[in-house]
N, C-alpha and C positions, 0 to 999 in steps of 0.2 A: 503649482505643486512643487515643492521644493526636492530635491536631491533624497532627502533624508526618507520624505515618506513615502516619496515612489517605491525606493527599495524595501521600507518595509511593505506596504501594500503587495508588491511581488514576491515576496520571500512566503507573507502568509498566506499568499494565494496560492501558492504552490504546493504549500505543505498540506493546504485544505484540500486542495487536489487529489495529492498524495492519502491524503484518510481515505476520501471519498472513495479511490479507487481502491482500496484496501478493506473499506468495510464490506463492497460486492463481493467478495470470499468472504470474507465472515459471517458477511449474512445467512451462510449455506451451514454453518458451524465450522467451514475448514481455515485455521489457524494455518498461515504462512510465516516461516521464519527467514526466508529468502527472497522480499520483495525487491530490494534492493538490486538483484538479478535484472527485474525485468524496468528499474528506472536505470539502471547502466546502457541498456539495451536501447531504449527510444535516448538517453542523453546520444551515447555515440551513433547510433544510427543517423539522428538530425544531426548531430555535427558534422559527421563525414558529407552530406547529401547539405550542407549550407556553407562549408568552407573549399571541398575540393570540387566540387560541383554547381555550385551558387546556384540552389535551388532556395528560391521563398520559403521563410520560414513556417508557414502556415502547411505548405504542401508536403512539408522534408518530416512535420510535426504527425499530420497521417500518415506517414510511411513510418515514422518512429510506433506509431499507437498499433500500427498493424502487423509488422516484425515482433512486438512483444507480445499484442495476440496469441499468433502462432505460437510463438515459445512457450507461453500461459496456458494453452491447449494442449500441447505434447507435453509438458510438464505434470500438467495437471489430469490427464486421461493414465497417466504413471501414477501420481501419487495418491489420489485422490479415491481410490479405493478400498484403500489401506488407511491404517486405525493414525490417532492426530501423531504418538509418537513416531510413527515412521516417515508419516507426512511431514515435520517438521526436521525431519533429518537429510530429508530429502532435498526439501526446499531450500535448507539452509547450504547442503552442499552444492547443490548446483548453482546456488549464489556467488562459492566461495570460485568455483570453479569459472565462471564468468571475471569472476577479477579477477582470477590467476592470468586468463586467455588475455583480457586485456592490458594488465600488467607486461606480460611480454610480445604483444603485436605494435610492432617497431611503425605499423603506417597508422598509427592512432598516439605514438610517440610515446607508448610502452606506459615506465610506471613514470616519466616527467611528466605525462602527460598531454592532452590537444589541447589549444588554445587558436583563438582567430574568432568566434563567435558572435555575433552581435546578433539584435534584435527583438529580443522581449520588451513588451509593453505591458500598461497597465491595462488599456483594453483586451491587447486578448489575452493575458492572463484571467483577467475578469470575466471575457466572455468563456473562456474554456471550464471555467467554477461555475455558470452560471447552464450550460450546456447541461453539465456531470450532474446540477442539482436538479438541472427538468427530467433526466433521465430515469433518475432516483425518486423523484416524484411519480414521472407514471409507474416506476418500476413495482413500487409502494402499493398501487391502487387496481396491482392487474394480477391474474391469476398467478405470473409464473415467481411475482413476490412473494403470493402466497405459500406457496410450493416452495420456496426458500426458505419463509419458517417455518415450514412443517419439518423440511430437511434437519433445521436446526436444534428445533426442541426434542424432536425425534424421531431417527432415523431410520429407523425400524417399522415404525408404524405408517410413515411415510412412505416406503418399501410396499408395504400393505396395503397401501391404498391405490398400489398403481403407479407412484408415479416414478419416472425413471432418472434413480437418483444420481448416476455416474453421470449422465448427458446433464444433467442441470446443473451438476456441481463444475463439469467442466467448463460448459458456456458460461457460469459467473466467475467462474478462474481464469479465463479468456478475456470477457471484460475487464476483470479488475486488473490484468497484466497490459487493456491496452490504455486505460485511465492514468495507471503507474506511469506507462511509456510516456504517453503526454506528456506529463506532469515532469519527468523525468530531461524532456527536451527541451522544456522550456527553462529548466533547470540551471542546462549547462549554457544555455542563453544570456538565461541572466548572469552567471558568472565568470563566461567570457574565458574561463579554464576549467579546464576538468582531468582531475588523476585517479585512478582506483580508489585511492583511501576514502574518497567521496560517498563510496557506496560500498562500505565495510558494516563490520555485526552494528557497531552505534547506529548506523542510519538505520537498519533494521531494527533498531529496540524502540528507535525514537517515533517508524513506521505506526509499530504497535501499539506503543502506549499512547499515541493520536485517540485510537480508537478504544484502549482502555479505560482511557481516563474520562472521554466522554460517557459512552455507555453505549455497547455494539449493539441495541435494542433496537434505537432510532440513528439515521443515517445522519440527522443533524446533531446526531450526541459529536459522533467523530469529527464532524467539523466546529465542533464549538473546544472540542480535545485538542485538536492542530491548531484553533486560532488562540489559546490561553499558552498552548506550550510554547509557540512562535515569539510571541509575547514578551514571556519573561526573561529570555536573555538578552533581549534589546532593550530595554528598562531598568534589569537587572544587572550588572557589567561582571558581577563574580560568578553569574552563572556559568560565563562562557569557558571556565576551567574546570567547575565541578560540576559541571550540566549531568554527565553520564552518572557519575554517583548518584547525586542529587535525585534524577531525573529513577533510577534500578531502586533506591529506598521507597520512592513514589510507589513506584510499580507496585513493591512487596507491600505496602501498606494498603491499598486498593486493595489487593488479594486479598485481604485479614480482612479492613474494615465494611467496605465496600465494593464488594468485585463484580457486581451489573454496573458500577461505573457511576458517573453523579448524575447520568439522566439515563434514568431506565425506574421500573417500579420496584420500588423494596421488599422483603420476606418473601415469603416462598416464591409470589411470580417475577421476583427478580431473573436476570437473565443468568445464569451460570457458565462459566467456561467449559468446553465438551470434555470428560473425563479422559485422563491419558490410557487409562486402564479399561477396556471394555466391560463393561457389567458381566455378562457373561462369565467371562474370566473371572470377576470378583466373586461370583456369586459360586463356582465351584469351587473357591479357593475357601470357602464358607461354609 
């Protein structure tokens, strides 16, 4: 296998990664706009635990998945109560606030940057996507999947039925922060340097629209999202300047055209985005 396609093979397994563990909150309806938090979090965690402690990348990579856990759980037993706009204010700052922290922590080499990393492959990149899709597979075929789309289509009624919606939405906010981490570690692996800029609002848009543009119905929309986006700026060579425009017009067009995404069912039982406005709220203002 040549130079050229290792790196792509790993670039899009990562990103696939990166859906995958993105669309586990979504699946619940909670929209994060500060994933990128918790891929900074497993990057620097496995770097520090493979460069100044020369742990195996495979074991530094669970201690990456499980630090961003936690974080994903305190984060999200905070936010996650509360309606999507404060959720994504939330999400979004506590991202910002993670690059600030490691922007100036002088033993991670601030905003130049860590560097020293080696060690991603194409097998356990593959194995780690192939892991996150059996998980998602049973995840799919067992009650607490279920309970996830009820959470989503509706939250209230789900409430109503028993089930307890704060604890399900935190445990998929948990998972999907230690999925990120993973993905996140293997990241700076493969890159061999890593600076804050890495995991700024673009990575976060590009997080998103993985899972927009597939369709957050089915977990193989998001990953068919990450491997078509992954794609075009390595085939495409002007993407790599106007990827971000390019990439925010997409967005708003999905919105308009197609907003359950290009794999999910059309008309009404298309999937909808969760309203920023609580019905409630709209319905007195009525």
């Amino acid at each position: 296998m040549s130079s050229f396609n290792e790196a792509v093979i790993l670039t899009v397994g990562i990103n696939v990664l990166l859906a995958l563990g993105y669309w586990i909150a979504v699946s619940t309806g909670k929209y994060s706009f500060g994933h990128t938090a918790f891929m900074a979090i497993g990057a620097y965690t496995a770097s520090i635990l493979t460069v100044n402690f020369s742990w195996p990348l495979p074991v530094a990579m669970v201690a990456a998945g499980v630090t961003a856990a936690v974080a994903g759980a305190l984060i999200g037993w905070m936010a996650l109560r509360l309606s999507l706009l404060y959720l994504a204010i939330i999400t979004f700052v506590f991202s910002q606030l993670i690059n600030l922290l490691i922007s100036q922590w002088d033993y991670v080499g601030g905003a130049s940057g860590m560097l020293g990393m080696t060690g991603t492959t194409v097998p356990l990149v593959l194995g780690c996507v192939l892991l996150a899709v059996g998980y998602l597979v049973l995840l799919s075929r067992s009650r607490l999947g279920l309970a996830h789309k009820a959470i989503r289509e509706d939250e209230r009624a789900a409430m109503a039925s028993g089930l307890r919606i704060t604890r399900i939405a935190v445990g998929a906010f948990a998972t999907s922060a230690a999925v990120t981490g993973v993905a996140g570690a293997l990241s700076a692996h493969q890159l061999m340097v890593i600076t804050p800029e890495l995991f700024g609002p673009h990575q976060a848009l590009l997080i998103i629209l993985y899972c927009v543009l597939g369709g957050v119905e089915y977990f193989w929309g998001a990953a068919i999202g990450a491997i078509a986006l992954s794609l075009l700026p390595i085939y495409f060579d002007w993407l790599n300047e106007w990827y971000e425009i390019v990439y925010g017009l997409l967005f708003v067009a999905l919105m308009i055209v197609r907003p359950q995404g290009l794999i999910g069912r059309g008309g009404a039982g298309g999937v909808r985005l969760p309203r920023l406005v609580p019905r409630r709220e709209r319905e007195s203002v009525g």
